[in-house]
C-alpha distance (Angstrom), angle and dihedral (degrees) to the residues before:
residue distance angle dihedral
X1 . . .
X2 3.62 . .
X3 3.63 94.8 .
X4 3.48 99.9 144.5
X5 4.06 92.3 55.7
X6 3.94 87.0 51.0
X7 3.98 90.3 49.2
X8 3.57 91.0 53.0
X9 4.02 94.7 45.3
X10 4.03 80.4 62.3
X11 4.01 85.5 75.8
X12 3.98 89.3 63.3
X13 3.48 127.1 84.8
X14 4.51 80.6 -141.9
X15 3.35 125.0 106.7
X16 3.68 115.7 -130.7
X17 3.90 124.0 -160.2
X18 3.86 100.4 175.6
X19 3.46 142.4 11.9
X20 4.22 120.9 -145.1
X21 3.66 127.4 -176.7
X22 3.91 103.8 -117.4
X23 3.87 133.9 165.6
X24 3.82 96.0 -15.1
X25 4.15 81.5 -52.0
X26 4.19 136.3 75.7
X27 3.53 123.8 -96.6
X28 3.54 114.4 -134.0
X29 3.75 118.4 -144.0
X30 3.87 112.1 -167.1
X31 3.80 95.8 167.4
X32 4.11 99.4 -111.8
X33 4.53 97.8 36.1
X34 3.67 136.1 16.0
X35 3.38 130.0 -132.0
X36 3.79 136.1 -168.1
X37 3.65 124.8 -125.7
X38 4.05 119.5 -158.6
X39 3.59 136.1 165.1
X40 4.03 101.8 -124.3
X41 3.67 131.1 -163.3
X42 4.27 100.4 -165.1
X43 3.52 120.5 105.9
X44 3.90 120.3 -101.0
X45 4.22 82.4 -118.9
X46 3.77 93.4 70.7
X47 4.14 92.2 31.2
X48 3.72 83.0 65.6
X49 3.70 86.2 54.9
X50 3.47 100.1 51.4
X51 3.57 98.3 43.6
X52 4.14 88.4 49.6
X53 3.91 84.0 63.6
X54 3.71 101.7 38.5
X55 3.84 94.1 46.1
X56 3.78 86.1 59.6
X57 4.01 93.8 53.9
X58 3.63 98.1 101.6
X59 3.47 106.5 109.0
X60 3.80 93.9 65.7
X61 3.98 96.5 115.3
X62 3.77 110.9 -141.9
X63 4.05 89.3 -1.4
X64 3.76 120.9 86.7
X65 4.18 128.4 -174.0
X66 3.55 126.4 -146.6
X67 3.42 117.9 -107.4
X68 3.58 143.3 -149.8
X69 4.16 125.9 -98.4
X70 4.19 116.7 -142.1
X71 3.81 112.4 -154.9
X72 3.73 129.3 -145.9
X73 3.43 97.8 -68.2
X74 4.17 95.6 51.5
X75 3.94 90.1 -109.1
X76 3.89 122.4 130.0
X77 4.16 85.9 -147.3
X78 3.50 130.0 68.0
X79 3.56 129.8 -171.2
X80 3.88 137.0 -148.1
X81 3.37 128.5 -137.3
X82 3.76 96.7 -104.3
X83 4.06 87.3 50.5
X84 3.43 102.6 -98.7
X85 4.57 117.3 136.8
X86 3.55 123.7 -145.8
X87 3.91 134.3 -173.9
X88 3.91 122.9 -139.5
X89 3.62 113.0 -155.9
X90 3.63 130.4 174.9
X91 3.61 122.1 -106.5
X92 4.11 145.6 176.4
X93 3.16 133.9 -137.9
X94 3.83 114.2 -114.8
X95 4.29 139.7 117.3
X96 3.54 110.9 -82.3
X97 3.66 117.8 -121.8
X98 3.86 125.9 -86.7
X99 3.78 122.7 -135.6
X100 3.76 82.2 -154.1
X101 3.89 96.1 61.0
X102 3.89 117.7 85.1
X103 3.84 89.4 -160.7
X104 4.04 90.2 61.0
X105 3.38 111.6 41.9
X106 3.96 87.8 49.6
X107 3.78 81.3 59.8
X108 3.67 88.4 43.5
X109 3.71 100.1 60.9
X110 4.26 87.3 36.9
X111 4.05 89.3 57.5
X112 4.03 90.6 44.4
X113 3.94 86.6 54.2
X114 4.06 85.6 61.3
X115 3.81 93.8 42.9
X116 3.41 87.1 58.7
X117 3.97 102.9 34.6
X118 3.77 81.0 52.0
X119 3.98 87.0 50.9
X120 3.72 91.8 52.0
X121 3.73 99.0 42.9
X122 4.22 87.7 56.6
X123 4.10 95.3 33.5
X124 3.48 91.9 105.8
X125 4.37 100.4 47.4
X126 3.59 80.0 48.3
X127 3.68 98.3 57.4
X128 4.39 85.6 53.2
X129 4.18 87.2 47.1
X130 3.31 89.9 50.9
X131 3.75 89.1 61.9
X132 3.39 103.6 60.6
X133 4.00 97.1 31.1
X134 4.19 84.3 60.1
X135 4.20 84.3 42.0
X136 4.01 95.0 48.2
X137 4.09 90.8 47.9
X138 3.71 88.4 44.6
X139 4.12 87.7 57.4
X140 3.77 88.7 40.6
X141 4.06 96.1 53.5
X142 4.23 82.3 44.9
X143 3.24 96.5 54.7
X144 3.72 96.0 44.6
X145 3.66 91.3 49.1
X146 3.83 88.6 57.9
X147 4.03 87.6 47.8
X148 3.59 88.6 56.1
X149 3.90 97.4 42.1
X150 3.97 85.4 50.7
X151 3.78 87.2 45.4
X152 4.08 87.7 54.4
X153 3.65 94.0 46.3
X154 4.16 96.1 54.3
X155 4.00 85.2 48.2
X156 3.76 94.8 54.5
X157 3.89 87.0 44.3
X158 3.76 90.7 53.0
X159 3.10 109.2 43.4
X160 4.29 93.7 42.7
X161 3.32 103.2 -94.9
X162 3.48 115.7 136.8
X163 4.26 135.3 164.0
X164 3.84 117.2 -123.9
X165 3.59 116.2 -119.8
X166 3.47 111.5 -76.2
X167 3.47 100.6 13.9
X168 4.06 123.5 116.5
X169 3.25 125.6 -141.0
X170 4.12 107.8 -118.4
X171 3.85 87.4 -149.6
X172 3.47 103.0 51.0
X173 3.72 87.0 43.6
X174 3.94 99.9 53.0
X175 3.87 89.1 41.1
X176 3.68 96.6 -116.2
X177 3.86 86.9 137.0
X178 3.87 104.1 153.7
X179 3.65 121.6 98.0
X180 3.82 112.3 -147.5
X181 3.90 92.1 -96.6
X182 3.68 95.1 52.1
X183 4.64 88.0 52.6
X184 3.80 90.5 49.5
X185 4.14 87.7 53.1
X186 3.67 90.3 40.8
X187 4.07 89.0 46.4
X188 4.02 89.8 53.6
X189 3.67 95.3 51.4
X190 3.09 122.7 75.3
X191 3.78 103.9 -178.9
X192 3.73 81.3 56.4
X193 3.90 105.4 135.0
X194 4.21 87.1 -120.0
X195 3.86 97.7 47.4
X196 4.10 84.3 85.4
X197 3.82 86.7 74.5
X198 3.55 94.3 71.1
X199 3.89 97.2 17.3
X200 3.86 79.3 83.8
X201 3.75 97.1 -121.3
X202 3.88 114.0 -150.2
X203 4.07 121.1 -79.6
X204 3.55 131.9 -159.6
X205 4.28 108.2 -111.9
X206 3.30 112.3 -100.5
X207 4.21 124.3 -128.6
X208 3.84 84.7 -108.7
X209 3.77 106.6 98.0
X210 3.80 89.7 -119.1
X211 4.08 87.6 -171.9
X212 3.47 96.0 59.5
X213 4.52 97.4 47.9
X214 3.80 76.6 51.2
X215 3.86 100.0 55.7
X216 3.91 86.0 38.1
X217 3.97 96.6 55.1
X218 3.92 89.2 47.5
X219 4.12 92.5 48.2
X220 4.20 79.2 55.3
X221 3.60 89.4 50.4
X222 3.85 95.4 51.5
X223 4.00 93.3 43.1
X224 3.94 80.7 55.7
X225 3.51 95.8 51.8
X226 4.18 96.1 39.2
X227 3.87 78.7 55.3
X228 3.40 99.3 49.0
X229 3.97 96.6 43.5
X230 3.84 85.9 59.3
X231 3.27 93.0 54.6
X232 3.45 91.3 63.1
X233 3.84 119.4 95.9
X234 4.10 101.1 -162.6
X235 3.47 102.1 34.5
X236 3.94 118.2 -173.9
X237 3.73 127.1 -134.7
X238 3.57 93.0 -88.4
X239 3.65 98.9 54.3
X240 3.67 96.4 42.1
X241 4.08 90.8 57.6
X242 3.86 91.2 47.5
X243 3.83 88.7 54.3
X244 3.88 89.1 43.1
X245 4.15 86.1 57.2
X246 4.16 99.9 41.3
X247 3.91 90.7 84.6
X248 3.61 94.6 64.2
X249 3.93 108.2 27.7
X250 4.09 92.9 43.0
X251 3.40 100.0 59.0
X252 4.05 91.1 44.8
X253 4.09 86.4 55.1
X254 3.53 91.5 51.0
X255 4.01 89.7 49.3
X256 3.65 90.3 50.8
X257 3.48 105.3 39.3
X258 4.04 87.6 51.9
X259 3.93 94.9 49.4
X260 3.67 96.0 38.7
X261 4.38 78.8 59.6
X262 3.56 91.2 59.2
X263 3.67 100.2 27.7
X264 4.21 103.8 104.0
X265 3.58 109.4 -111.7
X266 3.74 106.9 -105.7
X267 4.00 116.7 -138.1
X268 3.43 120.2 -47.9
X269 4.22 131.7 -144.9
X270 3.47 148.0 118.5
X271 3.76 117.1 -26.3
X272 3.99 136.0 -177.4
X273 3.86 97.5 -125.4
X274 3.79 92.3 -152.0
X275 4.01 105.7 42.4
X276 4.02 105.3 167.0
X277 3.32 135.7 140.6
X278 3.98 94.5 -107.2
X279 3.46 88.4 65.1
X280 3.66 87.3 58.9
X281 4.00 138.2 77.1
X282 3.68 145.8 -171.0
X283 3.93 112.2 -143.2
X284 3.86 136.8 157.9
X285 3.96 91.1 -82.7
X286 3.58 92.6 45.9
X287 4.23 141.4 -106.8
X288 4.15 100.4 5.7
X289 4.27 105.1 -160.6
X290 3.57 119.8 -153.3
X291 4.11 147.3 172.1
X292 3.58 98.6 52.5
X293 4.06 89.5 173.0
X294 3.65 101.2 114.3
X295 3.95 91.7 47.9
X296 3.75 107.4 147.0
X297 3.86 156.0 138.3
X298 3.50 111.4 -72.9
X299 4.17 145.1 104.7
X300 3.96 112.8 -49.5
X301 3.42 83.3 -131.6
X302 3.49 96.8 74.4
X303 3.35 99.7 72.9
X304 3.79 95.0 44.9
X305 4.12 88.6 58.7
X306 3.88 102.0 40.1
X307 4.24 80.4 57.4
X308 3.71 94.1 46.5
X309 3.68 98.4 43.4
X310 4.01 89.8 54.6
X311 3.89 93.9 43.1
X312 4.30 91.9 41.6
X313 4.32 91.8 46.9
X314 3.90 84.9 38.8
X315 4.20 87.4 53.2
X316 3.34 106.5 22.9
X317 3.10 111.7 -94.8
X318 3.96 90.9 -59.2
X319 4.14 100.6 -167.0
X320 3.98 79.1 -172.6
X321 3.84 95.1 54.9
X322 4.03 94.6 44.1
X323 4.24 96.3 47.5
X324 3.75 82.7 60.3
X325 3.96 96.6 44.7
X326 4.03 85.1 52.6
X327 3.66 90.7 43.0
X328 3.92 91.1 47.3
X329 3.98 87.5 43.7
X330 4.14 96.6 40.9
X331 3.88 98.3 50.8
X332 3.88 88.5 61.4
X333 3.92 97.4 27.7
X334 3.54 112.3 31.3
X335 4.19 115.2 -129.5
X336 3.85 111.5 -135.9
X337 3.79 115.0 -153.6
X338 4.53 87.8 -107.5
X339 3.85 88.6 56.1
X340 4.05 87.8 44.4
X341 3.83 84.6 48.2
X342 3.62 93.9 36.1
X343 3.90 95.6 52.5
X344 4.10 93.3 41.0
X345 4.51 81.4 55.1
X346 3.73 91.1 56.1
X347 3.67 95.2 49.1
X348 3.78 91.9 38.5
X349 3.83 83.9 58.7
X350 4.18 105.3 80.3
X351 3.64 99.4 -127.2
X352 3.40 102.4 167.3
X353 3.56 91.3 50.2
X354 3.42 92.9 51.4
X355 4.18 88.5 47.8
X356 3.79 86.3 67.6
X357 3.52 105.5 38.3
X358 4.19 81.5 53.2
X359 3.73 83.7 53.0
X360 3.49 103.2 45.0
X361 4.06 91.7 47.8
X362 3.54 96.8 44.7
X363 4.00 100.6 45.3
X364 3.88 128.6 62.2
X365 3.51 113.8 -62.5
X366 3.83 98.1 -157.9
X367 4.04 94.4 69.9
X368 3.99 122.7 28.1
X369 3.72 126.9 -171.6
X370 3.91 108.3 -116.7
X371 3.95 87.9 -132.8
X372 3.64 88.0 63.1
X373 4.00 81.1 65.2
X374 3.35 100.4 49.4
X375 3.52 98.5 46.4
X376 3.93 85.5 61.8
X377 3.94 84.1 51.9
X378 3.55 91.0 55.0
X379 3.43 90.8 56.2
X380 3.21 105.2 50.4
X381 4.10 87.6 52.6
X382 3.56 87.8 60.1
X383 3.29 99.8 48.5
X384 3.71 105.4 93.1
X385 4.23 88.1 53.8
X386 3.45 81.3 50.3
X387 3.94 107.8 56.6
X388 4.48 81.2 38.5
X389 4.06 89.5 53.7
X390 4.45 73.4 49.0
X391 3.21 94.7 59.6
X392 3.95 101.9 40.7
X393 3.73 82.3 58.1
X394 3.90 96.6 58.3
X395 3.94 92.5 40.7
X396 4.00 78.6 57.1
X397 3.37 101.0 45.5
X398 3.73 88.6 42.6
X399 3.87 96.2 54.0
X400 4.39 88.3 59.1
């Protein structure tokens, strides 16, 4: 049992007493520090990039990050025998967070302030590291091109297959150099110097105000689907309370997606991508961070809403509850009046509303889950806390 987790531990220069299932992952005990073992699908090109950031997360106060575990061979990746790649990360023990406990996600929004104080203070040595990470991967996906051209080469000369004098080889030429062999081996590896190209490796923001194309391509998509609901003659129960809720939610994407166009981008850097409190814990040594996987350029702001939106629909849209989370978040990280305005545009813009119409118009009509109806229920119950929480936002963005 487990004896592919074990041969992989072999790599590391750690010690590892006992292995626990944990979080989809194994737990490594080691007696003195725990570690986290995972099977992981990202390339060892954007590994290097996380782990660049997270290494340089000590400065967080009573907040620490996970970070990432090299093995013998100074690679973040480490493969079993049948091909698979796993991670090790370190870890501490701790409760995670609850979204249902004032006390935490107060702390929650204070320890996102220093992730992203911390991001700030090193925004500009990242920028230079950047540089030559993008350089060094560059060299690496040369060289293995050349490997692989040289591969091509010895198989034509082995198995008889020769060019004429004078002729050039159209391949070779167009840099299609991979025989199919050589793509399903580059397709299983994932530390494979090309798997950043669809690993998504981090970009820059652009001037475009990416946010507000976004909001504008999903108030399109619920115009379509308002228009194709009334086209229907026998509409089901589902359909009929979407309709019911397009008068008040469409108008409110259209005002947000329009003001969020002319709104001034506020100031951009590195952000988690999936900041919520299960990705947080309490322990002895303090907060304990983790899941850095959807690290990226983007607004600060964006992590600051996706953890307010969870903890307001998980309390109701508690005004109360959210002045302190801003307070908590602003004494630390300072709130200019754009990422006020900017955070009061994405909650102005009906998301979850929009989340069901996307699902409804996208999924087979002819059979709909009942949740899927009383998730638009829910919804609609919260949405007199959630035009007040509205308007506490303007008074607050008014008073600047």
């Amino acid at each position: 049992m487990n004896e592919r987790e074990w041969e992989v531990l072999q790599q590391y220069e750690v010690q590892v007493r006992k292995l626990v299932r944990f979080r989809g992952a194994f737990l490594c005990e080691t007696g003195r520090e725990l570690y986290l073992l995972k099977e992981c699908a990202v390339s060892e090109e954007r590994l290097q990039w996380e782990a660049w950031i997270l290494d340089g997360c000590r400065d967080l106060g009573s907040v620490r990050t996970e970070t990432y575990v090299r093995n013998r061979e100074g690679r973040l990746l480490s493969r079993s025998s049948d091909y698979r790649y796993y991670l090790l990360r370190t870890w501490q023990e701790g409760r995670e967070c609850s979204r249902d406990n004032r006390e935490d996600v107060i702390l929650a929004a204070a320890a996102l302030a220093r992730l992203h104080r911390n991001f700030r203070q090193r925004k500009e040595e990242l920028a230079a590291w950047e540089i030559l990470w993008k350089q060094e991967w560059a060299q690496i996906r040369q060289a293995e091109q050349e490997a692989a051209r040289l591969r091509e080469e010895k198989r034509r000369e082995e198995n008889g297959v020769g060019l004429r004098i004078g002729e050039e080889d159209d391949s070779c030429r167009t840099g299609d150099l991979e025989t199919d062999a050589g793509n399903s081996r580059r397709a299983a590896e994932p530390g494979g110097a090309d798997a950043g190209k669809t690993e998504g490796a981090p970009v820059s923001p652009s001037a475009e105000n990416r946010t507000a194309a976004e909001m504008h391509r999903h108030t399109r998509e619920m115009t379509r689907a308002r228009n194709f609901i009334r086209k229907i003659r026998r509409k089901s129960e589902l359909e009929i309370a979407l309709l019911s809720e397009f008068a008040g939610y469409l108008p409110q994407a259209e005002e947000a997606a329009r003001r969020m166009e002319a709104l001034a981008p506020p100031e951009d850097g590195l952000c988690h991508g999936d900041y919520a409190c299960h990705h947080l814990f309490r322990g002895r040594d303090g907060l304990f961070l983790s899941d850095f996987g959807r690290l990226h350029h983007g607004v600060y702001q964006e992590d600051l809403y996706l953890l307010l939106r969870k903890t307001m629909e998980n309390s109701g849209w508690d005004a109360a509850l959210a002045r302190e989370m801003l307070t908590s978040y602003d004494k630390i990280f300072p709130l200019s009046r754009d990422a006020l305005s900017y955070l009061y545009l994405r909650f102005l813009y009906p998301e979850k509303f929009w989340k069901q119409v996307n699902f409804y118009y996208n999924h087979r009509k002819s059979w709909m889950p009942a949740r899927n109806l009383e998730k638009l229920r829910a919804i609609a119950a919260q949405k007199e806390g959630r035009e007040a929480f509205l308007r506490h936002m303007e008074e607050k963005i008014g008073q600047m």
